[in-house]
N, C-alpha and C positions, 0 to 999 in steps of 0.2 A: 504494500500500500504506500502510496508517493503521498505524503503531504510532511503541506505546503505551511585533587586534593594528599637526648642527650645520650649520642650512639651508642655510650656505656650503658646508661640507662637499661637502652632499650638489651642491648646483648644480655645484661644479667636477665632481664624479664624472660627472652627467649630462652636461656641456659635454666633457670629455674622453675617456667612454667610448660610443660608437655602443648606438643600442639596440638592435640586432640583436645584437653582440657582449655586450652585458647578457642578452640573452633566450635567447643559445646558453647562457654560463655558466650562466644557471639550470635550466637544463635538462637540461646535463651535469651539474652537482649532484646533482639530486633523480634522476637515471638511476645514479649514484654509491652515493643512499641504498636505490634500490627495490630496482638488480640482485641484490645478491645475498641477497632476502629470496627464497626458498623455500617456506617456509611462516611464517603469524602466529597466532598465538591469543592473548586478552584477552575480558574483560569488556568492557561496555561502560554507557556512562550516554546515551540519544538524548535532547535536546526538536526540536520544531517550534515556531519563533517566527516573528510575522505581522510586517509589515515598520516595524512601530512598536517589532517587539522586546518584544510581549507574548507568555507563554509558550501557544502551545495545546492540547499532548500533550508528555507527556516517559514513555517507555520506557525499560529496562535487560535486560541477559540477559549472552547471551557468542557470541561468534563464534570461526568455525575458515577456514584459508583456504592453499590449497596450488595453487600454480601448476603448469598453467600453467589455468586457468577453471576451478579447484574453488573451493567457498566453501559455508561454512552459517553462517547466524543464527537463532541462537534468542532470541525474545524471551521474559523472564519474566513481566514484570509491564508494565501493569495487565495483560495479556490474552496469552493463551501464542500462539506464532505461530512457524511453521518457515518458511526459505526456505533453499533447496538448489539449488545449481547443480554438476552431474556434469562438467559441463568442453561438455553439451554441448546441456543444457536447462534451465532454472529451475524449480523447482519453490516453491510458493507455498502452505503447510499452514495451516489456521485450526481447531485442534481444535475447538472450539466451534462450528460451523459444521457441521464434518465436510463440510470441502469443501477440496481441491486444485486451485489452478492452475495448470497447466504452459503453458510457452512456451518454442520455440525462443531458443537467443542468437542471438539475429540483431544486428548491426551497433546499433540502438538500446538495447535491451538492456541488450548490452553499455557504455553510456554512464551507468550506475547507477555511485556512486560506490563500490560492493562491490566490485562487476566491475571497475572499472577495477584498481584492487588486484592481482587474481588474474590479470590479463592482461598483452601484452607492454610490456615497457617504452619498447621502441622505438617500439610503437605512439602509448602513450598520449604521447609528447612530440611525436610527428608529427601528432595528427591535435589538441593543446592547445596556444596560446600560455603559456609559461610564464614567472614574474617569480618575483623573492625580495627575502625582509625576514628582517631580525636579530634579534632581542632579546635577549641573554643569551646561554644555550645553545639558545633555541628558534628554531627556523628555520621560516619561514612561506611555501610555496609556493602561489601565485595561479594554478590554470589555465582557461585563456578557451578553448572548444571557437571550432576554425576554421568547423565546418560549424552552421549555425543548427538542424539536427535534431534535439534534444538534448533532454534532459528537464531540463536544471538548464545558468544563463546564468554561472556559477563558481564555482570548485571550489576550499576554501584546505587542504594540507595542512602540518601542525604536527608537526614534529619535537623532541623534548629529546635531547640528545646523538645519535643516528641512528637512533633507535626512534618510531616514528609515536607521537604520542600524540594527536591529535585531525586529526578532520575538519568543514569547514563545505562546505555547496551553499547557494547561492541561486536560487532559480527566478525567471521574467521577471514575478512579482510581488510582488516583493523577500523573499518566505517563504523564511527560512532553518533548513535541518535539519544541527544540529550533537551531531557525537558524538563523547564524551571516552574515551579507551580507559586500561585501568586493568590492571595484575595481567600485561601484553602478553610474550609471548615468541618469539623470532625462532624461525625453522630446528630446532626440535624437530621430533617424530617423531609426527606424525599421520594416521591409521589410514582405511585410502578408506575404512571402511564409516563416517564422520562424512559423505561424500560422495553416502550412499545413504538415499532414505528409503524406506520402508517404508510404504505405507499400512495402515490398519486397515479392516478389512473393512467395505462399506456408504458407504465415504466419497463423496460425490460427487464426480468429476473431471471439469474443463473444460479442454479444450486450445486453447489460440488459435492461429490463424494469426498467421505472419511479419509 
């Protein structure tokens, strides 16, 4: 879909702490930050940058997103664009086009960094190696998927105090899509019909197989 972060220190921490017992901490961390998100709404600001780190599309809109696999993005600018997932299929809108994609969540899918969001928490620490980093108030979670099937090789998410505020993917040709989220609000009260789209009459629809 195209639219539009004190070297002794740290050595004794590694020399004294196992990384497994690093890698559970982080895990139960960001399990600590996710659980008890509900529901998120925010803005958002996307680019796509090639792995020199030149920009090659950058999007904005807003997203809505209610566990447990609800989720829409709407993109504004440059180019309007809906994506909707019911909890039980995605749906993929290009007004301009007047063309609909839908796809089951099938197990891949669900490995889009939307999804990951709207789904379990238990999952995504079991099925992601996970690491953390500090800075300030911002906390920076690295997850490596175990299984190679994947549409993106890591995934960083960026906390300020315990509200998501950005995410990065990198895919395995070092193309990284990173989104800043803005205006973000936890556990408010959001409405299933954000969860339903509606087409308009004459639109083409293509459904893919699993």
């Amino acid at each position: 879909m195209t639219v539009k972060k004190s070297l002794a220190a740290a050595c004794t921490l590694l020399v004294l702490t196992p990384l497994t017992a690093m890698a559970d901490e982080a895990a139960e961390r960001l399990t600590h930050l996710l659980e008890p998100v509900k529901t998120y709404v925010a803005d958002f600001d996307q680019e796509i940058l090639d792995s020199s780190g030149q920009r090659l599309q950058e999007a904005s809109g807003r997203m809505w997103l209610a566990r447990p696999g609800r989720f829409r993005w709407e993109v504004d600018a440059p180019y309007e664009q809906i994506v909707v997932s019911n909890g039980d299929e995605v749906t993929l809108y290009d007004p301009d086009l007047q063309q609909a994609t839908i796809q089951a969540l099938d197990e891949r899918v669900t490995h889009t960094p939307a999804l990951l969001l709207s789904g379990s928490t238990d999952e995504l620490t079991e099925s992601y190696e996970v690491t953390r980093s500090q800075q300030g108030t911002a906390e920076t979670f690295t997850l490596t998927p175990r299984d190679a099937d994947t549409l993106f090789e890591s995934l960083k998410m960026t906390f300020y105090g315990e509200t998501l505020g950005r995410l990065q993917m990198t895919d395995s040709t070092g193309q990284r899509t990173a989104i800043g989220f803005d205006d973000a609000q936890q556990n408010v009260e959001v409405s299933d019909s954000r969860f339903r789209l509606d087409l308009p009459e004459g639109t083409d629809v293509i459904r893919e197989s699993p």
